[in-house]
N, C-alpha and C positions, 0 to 999 in steps of 0.2 A: 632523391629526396633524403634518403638514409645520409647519404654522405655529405649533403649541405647542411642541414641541420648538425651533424659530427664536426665539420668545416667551422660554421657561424659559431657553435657555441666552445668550440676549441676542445673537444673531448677526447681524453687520455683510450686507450687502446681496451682498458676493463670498463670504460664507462661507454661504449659502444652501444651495447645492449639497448640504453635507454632511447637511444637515435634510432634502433631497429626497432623498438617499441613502437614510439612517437610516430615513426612512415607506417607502420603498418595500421595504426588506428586510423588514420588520416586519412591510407589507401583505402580501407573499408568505409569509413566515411564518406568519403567520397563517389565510392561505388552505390553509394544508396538510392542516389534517385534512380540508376540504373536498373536497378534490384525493384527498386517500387515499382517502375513502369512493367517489368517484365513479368511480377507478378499479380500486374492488375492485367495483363492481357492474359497470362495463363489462364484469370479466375471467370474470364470473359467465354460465355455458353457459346457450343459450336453451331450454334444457330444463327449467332450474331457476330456482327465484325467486330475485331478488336481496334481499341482505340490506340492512333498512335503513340509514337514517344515524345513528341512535341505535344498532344491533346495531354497524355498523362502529366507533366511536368507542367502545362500553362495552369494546369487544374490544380497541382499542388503548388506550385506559386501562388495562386489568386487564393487558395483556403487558410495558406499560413501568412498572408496579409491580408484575411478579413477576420484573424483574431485581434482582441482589442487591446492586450497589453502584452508585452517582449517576454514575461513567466508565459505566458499562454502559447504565445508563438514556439517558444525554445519547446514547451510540451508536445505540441503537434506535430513539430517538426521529429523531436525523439520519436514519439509512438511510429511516427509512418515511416520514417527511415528506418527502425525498429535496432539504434542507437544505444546499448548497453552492455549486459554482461556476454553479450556473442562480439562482441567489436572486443571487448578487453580481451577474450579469451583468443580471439586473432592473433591482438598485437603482442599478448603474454607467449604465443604457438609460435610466430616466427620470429618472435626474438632469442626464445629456447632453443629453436631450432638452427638460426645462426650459431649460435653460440658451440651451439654440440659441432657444426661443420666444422668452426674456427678448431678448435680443441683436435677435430679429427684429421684434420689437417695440417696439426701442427707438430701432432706426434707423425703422423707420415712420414713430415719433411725431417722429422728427425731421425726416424729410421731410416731416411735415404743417406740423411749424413754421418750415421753410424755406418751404413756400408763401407760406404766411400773411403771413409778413415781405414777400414780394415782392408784396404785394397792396396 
């Protein structure tokens, strides 16, 4: 995802970042109705069965199409995917943290190339 988004929008090698940004908010994104399901079964009494992953997602499908206007939906949909400053702070964490790789990896390969040259 990282490197299509870099690919499509033709991004220079320092403007990378924003591509590792963008896949990692998208990836957490995306992992949310995951995230929902798993913890409405966790919050499910040991006395009772948990509902599955298909029951929990028909259920938040059918709640965020019985709100009545698209502001409402976008809201429900944030609150229960739970869609904000933990999803920024994701895609701000592994873009940081490419970055620091790129960097650590770049002086590496320069100290290999320093050897070499004294060889």
């Amino acid at each position: 995802l990282r490197l299509e988004i870099q690919y499509r929008l033709q991004l220079r090698p320092e403007q990378q970042w924003s591509a590792n940004m963008a896949a990692a908010a998208m990836a957490t994104i995306a992992s949310g109705p995951f995230n929902l399901a798993r913890n409405v079964q966790y919050a499910t009494r040991s006395k009772h069965v948990a509902d599955t992953l298909g029951k929990v997602l028909s259920d938040f499908v059918r709640e965020t199409q019985s709100r009545l206007t698209v502001m409402e939906k976008c809201k429900y949909v944030q609150n229960q995917l739970r869609i904000g400053w933990g999803t920024v702070r994701v895609a701000v964490g592994m873009s940081f943290g490419h970055w620091i790789y790129d960097k650590m990896m770049g002086a590496y390969e320069d100290s290999l190339m320093a050897q070499q040259r004294r060889r």
